[in-house]
N, C-alpha and C positions, 0 to 999 in steps of 0.2 A: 464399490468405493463409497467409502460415506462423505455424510457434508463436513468434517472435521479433514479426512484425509484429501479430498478437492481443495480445499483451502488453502492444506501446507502446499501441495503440489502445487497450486498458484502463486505462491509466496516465492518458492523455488524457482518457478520458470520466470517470474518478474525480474527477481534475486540474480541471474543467470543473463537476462538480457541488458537491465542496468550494470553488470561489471563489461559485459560486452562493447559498451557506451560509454565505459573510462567512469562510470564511477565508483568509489571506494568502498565498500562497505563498512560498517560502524557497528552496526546493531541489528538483532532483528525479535519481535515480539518483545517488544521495552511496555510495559504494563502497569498499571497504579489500578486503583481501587475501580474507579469512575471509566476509565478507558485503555487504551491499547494502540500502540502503533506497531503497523507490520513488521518495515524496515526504515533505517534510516542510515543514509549514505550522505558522500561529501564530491563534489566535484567543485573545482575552480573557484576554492576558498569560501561554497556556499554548502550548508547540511542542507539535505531534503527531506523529508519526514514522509512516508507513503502508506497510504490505506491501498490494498490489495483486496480485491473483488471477483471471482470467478465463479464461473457457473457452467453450466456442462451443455445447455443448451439454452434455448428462450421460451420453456414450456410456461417460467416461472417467471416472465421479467429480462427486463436487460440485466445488467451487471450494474451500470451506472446508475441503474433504479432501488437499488438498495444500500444503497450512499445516504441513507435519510436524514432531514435535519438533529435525530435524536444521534444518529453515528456522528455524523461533522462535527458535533458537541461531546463528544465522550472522543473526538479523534481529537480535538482541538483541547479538551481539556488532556490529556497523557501529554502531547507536543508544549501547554504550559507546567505541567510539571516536569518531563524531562531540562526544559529550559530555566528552572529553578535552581536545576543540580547544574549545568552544564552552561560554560562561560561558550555561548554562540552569538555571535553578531549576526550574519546572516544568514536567514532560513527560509525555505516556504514546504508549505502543503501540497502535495500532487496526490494525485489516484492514478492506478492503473488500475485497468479493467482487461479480464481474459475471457474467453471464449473456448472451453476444449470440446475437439470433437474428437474422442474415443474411437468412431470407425475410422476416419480418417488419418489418424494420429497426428490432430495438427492441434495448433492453440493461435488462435486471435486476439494481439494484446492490443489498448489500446491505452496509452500514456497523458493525463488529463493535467496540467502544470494549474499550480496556483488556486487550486481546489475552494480555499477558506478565506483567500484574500485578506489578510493579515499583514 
């Protein structure tokens, strides 16, 4: 599996455990020039905007370790251009972060609220 299909497959299982959590889904890979948001969903009249992170192990790093100030600004900037087109009062930024173990068949997620502080 390459670094492109770990990726969707994290976005999926994030994707999968937020409906599981009552929230709605909206969107997923909403894109502009500069940036990208994974998914963004709506729970209890608030949108969330999520940057999704997975890695297959820690040979290379946590997951939360490649959240770098250069993404939080390319994350932060798609989240103000979505917010351009789109009549939202309230939002925030969160990350999750996964962990798959392939022998195991299991995944480690880990739900990070309020990312950007905004």
């Amino acid at each position: 599996m390459d670094k492109y299909q770990i990726g969707k497959l994290g976005e999926k299982i994030a994707l999968k455990f937020l409906i599981s959590h009552k929230f709605k889904p909206i969107l997923t890979n909403f894109r502009v020039r500069s940036g990208e948001i994974d998914l963004i969903v709506r729970k209890n009249r608030e949108t969330i905007f999520f940057e999704v992170k997975t890695r297959t192990f820690n040979g290379f790093g946590w997951p939360e370790e490649s959240f770098t100030k250069t993404k939080q600004n390319r994350f932060k900037t798609a989240i103000f251009a979505y917010l351009a087109k789109h009549r939202v009062r309230n939002w925030r930024a969160d990350l999750i972060t996964i962990e798959l173990d392939f022998a195991s068949k299991k995944a480690k997620l880990r739900h990070y609220f309020d990312v950007l502080g905004c």
